[in-house]
C-alpha positions as CSV (number, residue, x, y, z in Angstrom):
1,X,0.0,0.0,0.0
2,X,0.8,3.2,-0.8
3,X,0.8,5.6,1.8
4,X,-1.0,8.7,1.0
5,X,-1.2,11.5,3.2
6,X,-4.4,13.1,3.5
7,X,-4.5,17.0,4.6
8,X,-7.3,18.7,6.0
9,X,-7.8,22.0,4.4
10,X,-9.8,23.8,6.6
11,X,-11.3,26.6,5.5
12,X,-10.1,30.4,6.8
13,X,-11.9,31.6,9.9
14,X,-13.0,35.2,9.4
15,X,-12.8,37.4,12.0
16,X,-16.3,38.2,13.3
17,X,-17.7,41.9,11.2
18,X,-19.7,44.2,13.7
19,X,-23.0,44.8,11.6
20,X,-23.9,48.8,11.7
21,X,-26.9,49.1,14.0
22,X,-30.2,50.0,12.2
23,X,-30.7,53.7,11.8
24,X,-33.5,55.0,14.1
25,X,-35.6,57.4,12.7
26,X,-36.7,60.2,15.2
27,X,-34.8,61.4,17.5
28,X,-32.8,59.1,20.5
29,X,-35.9,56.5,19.8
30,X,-38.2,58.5,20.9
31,X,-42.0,56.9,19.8
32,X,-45.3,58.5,19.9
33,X,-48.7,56.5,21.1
34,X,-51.9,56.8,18.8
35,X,-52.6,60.1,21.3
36,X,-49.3,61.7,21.1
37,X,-49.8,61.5,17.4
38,X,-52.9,62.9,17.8
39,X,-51.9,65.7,20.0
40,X,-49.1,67.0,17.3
41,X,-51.5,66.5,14.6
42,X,-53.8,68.9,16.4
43,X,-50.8,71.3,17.3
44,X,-49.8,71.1,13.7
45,X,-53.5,72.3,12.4
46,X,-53.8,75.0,15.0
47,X,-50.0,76.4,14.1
48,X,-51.3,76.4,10.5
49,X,-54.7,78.4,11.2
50,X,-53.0,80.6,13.2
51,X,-50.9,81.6,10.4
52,X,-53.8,81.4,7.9
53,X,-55.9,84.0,10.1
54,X,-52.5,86.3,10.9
55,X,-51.8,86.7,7.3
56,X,-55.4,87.4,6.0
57,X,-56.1,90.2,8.5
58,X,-54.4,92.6,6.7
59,X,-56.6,91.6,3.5
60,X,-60.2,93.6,5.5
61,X,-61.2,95.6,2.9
62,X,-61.7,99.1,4.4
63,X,-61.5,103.0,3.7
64,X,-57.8,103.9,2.9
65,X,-58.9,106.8,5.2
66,X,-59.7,105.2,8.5
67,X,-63.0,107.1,7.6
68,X,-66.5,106.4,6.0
69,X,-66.7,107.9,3.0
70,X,-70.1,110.4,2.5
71,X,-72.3,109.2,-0.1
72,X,-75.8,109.5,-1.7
73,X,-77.8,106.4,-3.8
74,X,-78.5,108.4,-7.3
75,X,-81.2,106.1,-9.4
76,X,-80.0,105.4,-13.2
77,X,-82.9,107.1,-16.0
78,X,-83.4,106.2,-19.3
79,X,-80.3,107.3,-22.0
80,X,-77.8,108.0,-19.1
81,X,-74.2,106.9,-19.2
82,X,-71.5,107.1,-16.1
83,X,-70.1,109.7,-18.2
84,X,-72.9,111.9,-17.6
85,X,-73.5,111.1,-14.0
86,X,-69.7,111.6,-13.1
87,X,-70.0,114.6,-15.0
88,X,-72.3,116.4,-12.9
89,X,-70.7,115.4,-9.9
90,X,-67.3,116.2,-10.8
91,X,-66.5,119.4,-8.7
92,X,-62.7,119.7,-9.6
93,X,-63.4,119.0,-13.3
94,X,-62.0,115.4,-13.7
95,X,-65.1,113.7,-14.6
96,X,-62.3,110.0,-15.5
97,X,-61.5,110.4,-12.3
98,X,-65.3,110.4,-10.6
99,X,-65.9,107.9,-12.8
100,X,-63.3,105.4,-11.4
101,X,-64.6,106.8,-8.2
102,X,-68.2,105.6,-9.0
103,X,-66.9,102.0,-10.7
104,X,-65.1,101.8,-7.1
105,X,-67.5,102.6,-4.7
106,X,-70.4,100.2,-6.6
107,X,-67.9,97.2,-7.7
108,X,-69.0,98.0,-11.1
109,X,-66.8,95.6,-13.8
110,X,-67.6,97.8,-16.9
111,X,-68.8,101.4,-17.5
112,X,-72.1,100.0,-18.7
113,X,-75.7,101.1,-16.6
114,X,-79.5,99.7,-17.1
115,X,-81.9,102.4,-16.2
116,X,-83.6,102.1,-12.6
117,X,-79.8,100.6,-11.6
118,X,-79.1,102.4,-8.1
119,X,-76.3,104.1,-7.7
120,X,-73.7,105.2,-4.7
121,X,-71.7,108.1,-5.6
122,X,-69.5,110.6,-3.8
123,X,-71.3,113.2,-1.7
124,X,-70.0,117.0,-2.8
């Protein structure tokens, strides 16, 4: 018989690899209960009307005055035009400029008027 040797080859050992912990998210593992998430939630909405209400207060429509302005109610007849009516009220002369006026103070989208359409216009 022959004599064979017979080696072992056993197969390198590596050395043990720390795996990276899992990454938390949140801060130092803090966790909220079905009420703490509710409670943000709430906090969250609240911060969010607050701003909502802060930043549309400014928006109130009002005089640029501080003060009401003095007007009368003047009903539209037959054939007349905002031309006319600003016209006749225009005590400087600048009858473009009552006219805006008039469009202003009655919301009005076009210089167009229908007879028995009431009027506010500038007092004076």
């Amino acid at each position: 018989m022959s004599t064979m040797s017979h080696s072992l080859v056993r197969p390198a050992v590596r050395p043990a690899v720390a795996q990276p912990r899992a990454v938390r998210s949140g801060a130092a593992g803090v966790r909220l209960t079905r009420r703490g998430r509710a409670v943000v939630l709430l906090a969250a909405v609240a911060v969010m009307l607050a701003v909502v209400v802060f930043w549309s207060a400014g928006s109130v429509a009002s005089p640029e005055s501080g003060a009401a302005e003095a007007t009368t109610v003047v009903t539209v007849g037959t054939g007349q035009t905002l031309w006319g009516i600003a016209a006749d009220l225009a005590a400087d002369g600048d009858v473009r400029s009552t006219m805006r006026e008039i469009e202003r103070l009655n919301a009005l989208e076009s210089s167009m008027l229908v007879a028995g359409q009431r009027l506010r216009v500038p007092q004076g």
